[in-house]
C-alpha positions as CSV (number, residue, x, y, z in Angstrom):
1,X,-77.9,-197.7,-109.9
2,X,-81.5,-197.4,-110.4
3,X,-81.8,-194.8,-112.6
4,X,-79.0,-196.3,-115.1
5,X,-81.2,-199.7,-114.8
6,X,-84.7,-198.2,-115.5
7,X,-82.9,-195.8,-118.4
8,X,-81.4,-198.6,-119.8
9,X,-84.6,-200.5,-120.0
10,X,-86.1,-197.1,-121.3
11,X,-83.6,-198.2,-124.4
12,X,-84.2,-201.5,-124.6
13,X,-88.2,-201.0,-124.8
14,X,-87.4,-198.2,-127.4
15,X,-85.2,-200.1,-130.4
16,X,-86.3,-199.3,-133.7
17,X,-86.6,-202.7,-135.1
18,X,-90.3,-203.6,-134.2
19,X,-89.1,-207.6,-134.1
20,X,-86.3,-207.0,-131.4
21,X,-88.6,-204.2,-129.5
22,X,-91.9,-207.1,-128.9
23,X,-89.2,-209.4,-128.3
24,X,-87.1,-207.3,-125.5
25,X,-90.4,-205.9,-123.9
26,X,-91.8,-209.2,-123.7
27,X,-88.1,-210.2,-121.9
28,X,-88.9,-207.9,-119.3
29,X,-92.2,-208.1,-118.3
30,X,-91.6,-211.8,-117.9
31,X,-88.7,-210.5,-115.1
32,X,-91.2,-210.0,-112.3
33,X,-88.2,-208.4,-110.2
34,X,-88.0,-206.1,-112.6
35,X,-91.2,-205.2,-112.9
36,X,-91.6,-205.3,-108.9
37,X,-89.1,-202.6,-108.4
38,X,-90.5,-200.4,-110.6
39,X,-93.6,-200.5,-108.7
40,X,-92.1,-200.2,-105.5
41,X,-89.8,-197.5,-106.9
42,X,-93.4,-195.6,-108.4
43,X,-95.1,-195.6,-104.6
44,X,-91.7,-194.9,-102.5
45,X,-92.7,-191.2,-101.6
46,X,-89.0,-190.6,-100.7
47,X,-87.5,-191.4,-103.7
48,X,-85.8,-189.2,-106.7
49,X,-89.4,-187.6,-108.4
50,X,-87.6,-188.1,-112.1
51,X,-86.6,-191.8,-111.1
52,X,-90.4,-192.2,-110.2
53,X,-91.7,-190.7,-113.0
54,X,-89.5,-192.8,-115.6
55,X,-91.0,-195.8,-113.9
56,X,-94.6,-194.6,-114.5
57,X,-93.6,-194.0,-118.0
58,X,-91.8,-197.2,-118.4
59,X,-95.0,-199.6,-116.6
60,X,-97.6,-197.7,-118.6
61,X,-95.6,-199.2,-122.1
62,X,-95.6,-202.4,-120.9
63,X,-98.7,-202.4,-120.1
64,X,-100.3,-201.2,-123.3
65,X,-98.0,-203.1,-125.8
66,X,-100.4,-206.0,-126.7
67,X,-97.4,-207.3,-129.4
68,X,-95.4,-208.5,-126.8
69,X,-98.0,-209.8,-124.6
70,X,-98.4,-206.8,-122.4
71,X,-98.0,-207.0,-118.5
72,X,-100.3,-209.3,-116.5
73,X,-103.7,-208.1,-115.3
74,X,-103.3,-208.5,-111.9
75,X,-99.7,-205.8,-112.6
76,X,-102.1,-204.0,-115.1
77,X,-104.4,-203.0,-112.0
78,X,-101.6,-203.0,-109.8
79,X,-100.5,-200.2,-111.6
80,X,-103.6,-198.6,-112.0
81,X,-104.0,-198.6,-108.5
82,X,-100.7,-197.2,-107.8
83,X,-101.0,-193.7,-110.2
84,X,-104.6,-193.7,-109.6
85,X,-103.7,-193.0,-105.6
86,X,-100.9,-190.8,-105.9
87,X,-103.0,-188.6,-108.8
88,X,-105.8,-188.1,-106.5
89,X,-105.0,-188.3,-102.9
90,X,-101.5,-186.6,-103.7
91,X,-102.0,-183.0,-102.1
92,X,-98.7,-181.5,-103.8
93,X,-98.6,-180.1,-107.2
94,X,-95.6,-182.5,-107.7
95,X,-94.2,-183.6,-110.9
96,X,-95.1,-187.2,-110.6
97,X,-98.9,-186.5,-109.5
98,X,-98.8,-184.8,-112.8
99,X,-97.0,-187.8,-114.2
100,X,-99.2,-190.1,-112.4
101,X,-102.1,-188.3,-114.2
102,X,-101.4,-188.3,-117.9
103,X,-100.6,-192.1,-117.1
104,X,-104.0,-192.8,-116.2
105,X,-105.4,-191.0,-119.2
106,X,-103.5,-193.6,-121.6
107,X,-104.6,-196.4,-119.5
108,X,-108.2,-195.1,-119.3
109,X,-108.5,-194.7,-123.2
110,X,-106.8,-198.2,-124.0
111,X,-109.6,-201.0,-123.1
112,X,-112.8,-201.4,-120.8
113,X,-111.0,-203.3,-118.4
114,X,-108.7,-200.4,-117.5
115,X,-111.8,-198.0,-117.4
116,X,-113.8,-200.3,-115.2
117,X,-110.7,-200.7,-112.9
118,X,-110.6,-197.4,-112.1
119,X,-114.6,-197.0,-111.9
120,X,-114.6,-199.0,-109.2
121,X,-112.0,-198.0,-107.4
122,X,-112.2,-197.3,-103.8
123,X,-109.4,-196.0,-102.2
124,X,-108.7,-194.7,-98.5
125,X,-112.9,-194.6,-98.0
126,X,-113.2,-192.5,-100.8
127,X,-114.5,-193.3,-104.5
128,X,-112.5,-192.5,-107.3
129,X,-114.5,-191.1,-109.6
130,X,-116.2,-188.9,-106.9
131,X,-112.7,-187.3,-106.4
132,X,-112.1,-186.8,-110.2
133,X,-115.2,-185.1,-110.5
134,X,-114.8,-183.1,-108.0
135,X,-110.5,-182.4,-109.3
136,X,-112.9,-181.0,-112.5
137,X,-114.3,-178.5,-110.9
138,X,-111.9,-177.7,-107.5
139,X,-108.5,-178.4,-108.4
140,X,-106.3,-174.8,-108.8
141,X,-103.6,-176.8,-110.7
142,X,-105.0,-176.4,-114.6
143,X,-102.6,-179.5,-115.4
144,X,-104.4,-181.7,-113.3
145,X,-107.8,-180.3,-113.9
146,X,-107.2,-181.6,-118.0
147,X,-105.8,-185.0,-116.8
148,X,-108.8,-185.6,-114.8
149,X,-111.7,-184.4,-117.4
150,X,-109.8,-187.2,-119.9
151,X,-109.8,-189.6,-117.5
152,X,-113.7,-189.1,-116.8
153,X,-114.5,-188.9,-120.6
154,X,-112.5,-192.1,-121.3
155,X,-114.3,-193.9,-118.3
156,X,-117.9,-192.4,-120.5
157,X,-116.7,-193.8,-123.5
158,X,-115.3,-197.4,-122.6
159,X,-117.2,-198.5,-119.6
160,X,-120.1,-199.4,-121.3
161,X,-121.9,-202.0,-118.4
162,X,-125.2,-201.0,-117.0
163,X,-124.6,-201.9,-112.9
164,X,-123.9,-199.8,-110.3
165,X,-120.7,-198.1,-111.3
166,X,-122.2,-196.7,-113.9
167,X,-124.8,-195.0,-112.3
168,X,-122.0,-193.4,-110.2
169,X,-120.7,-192.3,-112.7
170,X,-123.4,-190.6,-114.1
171,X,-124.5,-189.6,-110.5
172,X,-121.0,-187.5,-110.6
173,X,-121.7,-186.1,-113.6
174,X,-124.7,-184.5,-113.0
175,X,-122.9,-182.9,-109.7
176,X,-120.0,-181.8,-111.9
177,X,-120.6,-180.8,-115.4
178,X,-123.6,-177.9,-114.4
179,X,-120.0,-176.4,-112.7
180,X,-118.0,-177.1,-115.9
181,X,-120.6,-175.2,-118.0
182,X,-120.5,-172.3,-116.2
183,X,-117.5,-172.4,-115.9
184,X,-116.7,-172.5,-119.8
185,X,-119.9,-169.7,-120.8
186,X,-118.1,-167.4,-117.9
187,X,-119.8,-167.7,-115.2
188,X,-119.2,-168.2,-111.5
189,X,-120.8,-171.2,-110.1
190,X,-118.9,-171.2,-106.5
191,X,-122.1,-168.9,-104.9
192,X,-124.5,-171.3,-102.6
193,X,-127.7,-170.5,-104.1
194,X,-129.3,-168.6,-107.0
195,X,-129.8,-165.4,-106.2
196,X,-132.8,-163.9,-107.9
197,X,-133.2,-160.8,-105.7
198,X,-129.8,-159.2,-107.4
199,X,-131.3,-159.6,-111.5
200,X,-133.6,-156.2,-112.7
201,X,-135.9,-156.2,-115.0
202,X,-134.4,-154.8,-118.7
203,X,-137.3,-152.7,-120.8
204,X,-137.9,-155.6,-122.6
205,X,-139.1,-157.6,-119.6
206,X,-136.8,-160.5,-119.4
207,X,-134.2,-160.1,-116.1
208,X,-130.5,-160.0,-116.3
209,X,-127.8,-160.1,-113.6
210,X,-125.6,-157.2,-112.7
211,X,-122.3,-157.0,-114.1
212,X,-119.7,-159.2,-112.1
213,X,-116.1,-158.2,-110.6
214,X,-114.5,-161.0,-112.5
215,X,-110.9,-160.9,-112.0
216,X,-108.1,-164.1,-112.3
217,X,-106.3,-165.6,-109.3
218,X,-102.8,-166.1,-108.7
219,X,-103.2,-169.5,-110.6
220,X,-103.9,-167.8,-113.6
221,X,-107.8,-169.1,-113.2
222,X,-110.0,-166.5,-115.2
223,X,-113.0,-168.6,-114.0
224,X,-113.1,-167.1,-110.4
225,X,-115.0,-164.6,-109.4
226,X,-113.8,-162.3,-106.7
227,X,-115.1,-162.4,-103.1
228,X,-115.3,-158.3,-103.3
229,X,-118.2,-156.0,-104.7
230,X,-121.5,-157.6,-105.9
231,X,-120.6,-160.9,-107.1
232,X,-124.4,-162.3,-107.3
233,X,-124.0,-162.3,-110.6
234,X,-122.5,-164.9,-112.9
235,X,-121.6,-164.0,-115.9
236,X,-118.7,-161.9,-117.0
237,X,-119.6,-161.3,-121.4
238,X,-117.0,-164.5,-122.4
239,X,-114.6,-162.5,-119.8
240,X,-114.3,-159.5,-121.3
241,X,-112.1,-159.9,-123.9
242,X,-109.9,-161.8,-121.6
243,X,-106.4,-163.5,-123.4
244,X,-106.2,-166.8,-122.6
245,X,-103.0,-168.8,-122.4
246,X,-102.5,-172.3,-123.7
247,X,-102.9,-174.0,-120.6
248,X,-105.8,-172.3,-120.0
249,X,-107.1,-173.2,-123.1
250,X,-105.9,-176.8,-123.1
251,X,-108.2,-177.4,-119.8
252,X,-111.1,-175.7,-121.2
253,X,-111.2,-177.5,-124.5
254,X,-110.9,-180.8,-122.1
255,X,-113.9,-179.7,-120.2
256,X,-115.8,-179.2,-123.2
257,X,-114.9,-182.7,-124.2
258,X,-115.9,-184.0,-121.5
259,X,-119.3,-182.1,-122.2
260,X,-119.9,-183.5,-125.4
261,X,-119.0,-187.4,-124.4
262,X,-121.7,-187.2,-121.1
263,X,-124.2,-186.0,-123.8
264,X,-123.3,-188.6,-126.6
265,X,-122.4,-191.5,-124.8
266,X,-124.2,-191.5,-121.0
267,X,-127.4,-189.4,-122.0
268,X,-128.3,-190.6,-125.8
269,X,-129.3,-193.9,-124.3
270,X,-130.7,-192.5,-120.7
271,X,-134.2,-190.8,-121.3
272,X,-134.9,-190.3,-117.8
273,X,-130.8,-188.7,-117.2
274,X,-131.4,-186.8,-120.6
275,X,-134.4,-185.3,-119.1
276,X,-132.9,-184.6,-115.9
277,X,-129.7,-182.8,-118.0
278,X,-132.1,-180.6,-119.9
279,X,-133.2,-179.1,-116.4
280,X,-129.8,-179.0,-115.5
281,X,-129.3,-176.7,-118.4
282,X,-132.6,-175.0,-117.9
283,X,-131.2,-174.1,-114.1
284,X,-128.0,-172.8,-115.6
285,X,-129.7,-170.8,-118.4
286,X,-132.0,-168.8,-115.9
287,X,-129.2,-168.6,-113.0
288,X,-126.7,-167.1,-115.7
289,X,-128.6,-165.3,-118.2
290,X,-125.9,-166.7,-120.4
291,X,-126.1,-165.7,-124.4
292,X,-129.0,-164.6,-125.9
293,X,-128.7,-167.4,-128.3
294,X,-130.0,-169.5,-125.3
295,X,-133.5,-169.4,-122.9
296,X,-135.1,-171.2,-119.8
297,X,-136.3,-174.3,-123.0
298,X,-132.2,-174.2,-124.1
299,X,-132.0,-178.2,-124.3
300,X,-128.2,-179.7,-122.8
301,X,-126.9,-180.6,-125.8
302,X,-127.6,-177.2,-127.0
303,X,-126.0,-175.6,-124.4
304,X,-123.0,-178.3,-124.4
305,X,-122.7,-176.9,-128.1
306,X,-122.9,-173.3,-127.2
307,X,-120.1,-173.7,-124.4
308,X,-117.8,-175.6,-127.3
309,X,-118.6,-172.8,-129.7
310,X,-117.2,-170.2,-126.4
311,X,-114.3,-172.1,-125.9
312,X,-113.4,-172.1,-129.9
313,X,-114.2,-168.4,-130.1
314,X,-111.3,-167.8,-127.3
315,X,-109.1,-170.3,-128.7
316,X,-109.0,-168.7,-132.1
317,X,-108.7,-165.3,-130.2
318,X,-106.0,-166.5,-128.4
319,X,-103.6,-168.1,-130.8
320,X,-103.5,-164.6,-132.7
321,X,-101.6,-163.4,-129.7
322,X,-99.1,-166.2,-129.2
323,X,-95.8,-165.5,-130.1
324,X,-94.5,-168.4,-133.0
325,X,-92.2,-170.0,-130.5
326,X,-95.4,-171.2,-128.0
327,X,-96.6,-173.1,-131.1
328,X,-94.4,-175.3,-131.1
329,X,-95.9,-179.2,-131.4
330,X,-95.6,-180.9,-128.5
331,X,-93.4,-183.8,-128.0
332,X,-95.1,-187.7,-128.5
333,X,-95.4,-190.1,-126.5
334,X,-94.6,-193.0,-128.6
335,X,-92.2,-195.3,-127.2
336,X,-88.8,-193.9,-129.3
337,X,-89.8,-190.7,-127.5
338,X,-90.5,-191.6,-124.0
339,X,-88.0,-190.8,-121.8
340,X,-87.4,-187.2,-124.0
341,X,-88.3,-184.8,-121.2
342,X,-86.9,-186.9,-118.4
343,X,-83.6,-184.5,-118.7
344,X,-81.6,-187.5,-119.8
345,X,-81.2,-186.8,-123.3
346,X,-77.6,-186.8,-123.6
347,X,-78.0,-190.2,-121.9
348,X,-80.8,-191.6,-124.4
349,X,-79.2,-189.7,-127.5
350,X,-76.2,-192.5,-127.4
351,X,-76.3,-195.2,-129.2
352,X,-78.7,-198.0,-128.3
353,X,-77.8,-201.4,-127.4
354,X,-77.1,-203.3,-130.6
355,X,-81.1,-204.7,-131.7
356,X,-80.2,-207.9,-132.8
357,X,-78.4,-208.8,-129.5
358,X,-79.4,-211.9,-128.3
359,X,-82.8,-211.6,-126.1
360,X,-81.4,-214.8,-123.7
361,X,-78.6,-213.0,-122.4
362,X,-80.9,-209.9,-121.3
363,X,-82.8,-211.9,-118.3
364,X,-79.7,-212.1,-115.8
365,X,-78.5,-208.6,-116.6
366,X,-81.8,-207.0,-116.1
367,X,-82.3,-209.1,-112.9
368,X,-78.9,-208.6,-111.5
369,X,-78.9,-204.4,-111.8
370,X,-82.5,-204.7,-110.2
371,X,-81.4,-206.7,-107.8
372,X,-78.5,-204.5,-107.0
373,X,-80.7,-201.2,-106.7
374,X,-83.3,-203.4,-104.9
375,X,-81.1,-203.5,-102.0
């Protein structure tokens, strides 16, 4: 009963006629038992994962349809609270942790509010954007790893008030992106300290690390470095001619967004964080020995441009070798579309609810199916 009432609400939100749609969505958000079981339904852990994740789906419209008048604020951070808990304190590489995710980074992009409801966010003694940060550079799961770096670069780009927040914020990402740069030039960042003994001088004077036992793990990571051999250095020459799948490719291309916001939006207006970057980068540069198109004086936003240049290089490297089927687009997530991989399209493929049905006689049918499932 409450799948068929959440999928049939999935319809309703999804006619084609814009009139009817603002009208219907505006019906249901103004049923607060509706909307309440959906969020009950979103944090019951024992609950059917795909009835879960339709009810992420279904609250994050709602929410983000300003034509109809959008969900209230206090359900907007409801909600935010709600995927922002299961996304990071969610241990499981679950589908609706995944779901939970890629909700978040709609809501994050979509206003300030949204961004400075999650910012300031503290959940179960931990903050929020500690444990994104730290999803950036830890998490095995490449899925969640992208979902995260959005999240973070939305939170750079629409939080824009100076208190202290913000300077978590940037406090994070001074912890986090020296990781992700290695990380994205090839290097392994994972050791404890630099380790100067293990470089040799060259005849030319300047010092370079010995070659690294760079090998993927099970996850498919090509970033980690194995525990075996000599692994003080930290670079592996962009992998070796490594061929890097989508996904891979996908998180890495998020990282390097993520790059490029912290120096555009946090730094361009920070001189004393811009100057502590640039020794960031300066750190990086002598620990890695990187390219030889950078040195110890290699500025951040030089560097940030050097790992974006990396990542296209293996991108367009990559694509050569994909067979024509894995370039398929992927699917949208505008409203008509929503519910498309919810493996109910046999369901959703019927024909809707007749659009110009009256919108009066929606409230007690809605009410009465939730109602029904409620109990």
């Amino acid at each position: 009963m409450a799948k068929g009432s959440i999928t049939l609400i999935g319809q309703l939100v999804s006619v084609p006629f814009q009139d009817s749609r603002v009208k219907l969505r505006r019906q249901i958000t103004s049923c607060k038992p509706a909307i309440s079981t959906m969020e009950s339904i979103l944090r019951c852990d024992g609950c059917d994962a795909e009835l879960r994740r339709l009810a992420a789906q279904l609250l994050t419209v709602l929410s983000l349809d300003k034509s109809s008048g959008g969900m209230s604020s206090e359900n907007i951070q409801g909600l935010i609270r709600i995927l922002t808990d299961i996304f990071v304190h969610d241990s499981k590489r679950s589908s609706v942790r995944k779901c939970a995710g890629e909700e978040l980074v709609k809501l994050s992009l979509e206003s300030e509010s949204n961004a400075s409801i999650i910012l300031k966010l503290k959940l179960n003694d931990s903050i929020v954007v500690d444990r994104l940060s730290e999803m950036v550079v830890d998490v095995e799961d490449n899925t969640f790893r992208t979902s995260a770096a959005d999240i973070l670069k939305h939170l750079c780009i629409n939080h824009t008030t100076d208190d202290e927040h913000w300077d978590k914020l940037k406090n994070s990402m001074t912890i986090a992106i020296p990781k992700v740069l290695r990380e994205l030039l090839g290097c392994d960042w994972r050791r404890p300290e630099r380790q100067t003994v293990a470089t040799q001088a060259n005849n030319s004077g300047n010092f370079s690390p010995p070659d690294a036992d760079i090998e993927a793990l099970p996850d498919g990571d090509p970033s980690r470095v194995s525990n075996g051999g000599n692994n003080a250095s930290s670079c592996s020459n962009q992998q070796n001619g490594k061929q890097y799948t989508p996904e891979e490719i996908e998180v890495q291309e998020a990282l390097a967004s993520l790059c490029v916001t912290v120096c555009d939006k946090l730094i361009s207006t920070d001189p004393v964080l811009a100057d502590r970057f640039d020794k960031i980068a300066a750190d990086v540069c002598l620990d890695s020995s990187i390219t030889a198109n950078t040195t110890a004086n290699t500025a951040f936003a030089a560097l940030v441009k050097e790992a974006g240049e990396v990542v296209e290089k293996r991108k367009a490297q990559s694509i050569v070798g994909i067979a024509p089927a894995q370039l398929q687009m992927p699917q949208t997530d505008t409203p008509s579309g929503l519910f498309r991989n919810a493996n109910l399209d046999n369901k959703l493929s019927a024909p809707l609810v007749n659009p110009r049905m009256e919108v009066v006689l929606l409230k007690p049918v809605i009410q009465q199916n939730f109602e029904k499932s409620h109990h």
